[in-house]
Steps between C-alpha positions, in 0.01 A plus 500: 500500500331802356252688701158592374430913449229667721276582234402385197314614133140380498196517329202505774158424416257765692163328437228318281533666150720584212840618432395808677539289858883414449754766675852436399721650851878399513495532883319166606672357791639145402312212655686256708398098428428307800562106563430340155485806298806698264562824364588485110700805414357621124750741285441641194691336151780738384 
């Protein structure tokens, strides 16, 4: 079984507005699913 990494790539919306409200940080902590929920791993096409 593979183990999920710590942190993960995102693109984090700040507020109401434009493009100007999304951050992209590559240190979001990874969110762990609960009862009834799942984590989908997304990688980039080579």
């Amino acid at each position: 079984m593979h183990s999920a990494p710590e942190t993960m790539v995102a693109v984090l919306l700040t507020g109401h507005g434009g493009l100007d409200k999304l951050v992209h940080r590559q240190d979001v902590a990874v969110p762990w699913p609960t009862a009834g929920e799942v984590l989908i791993r997304v990688r980039p096409v080579e």
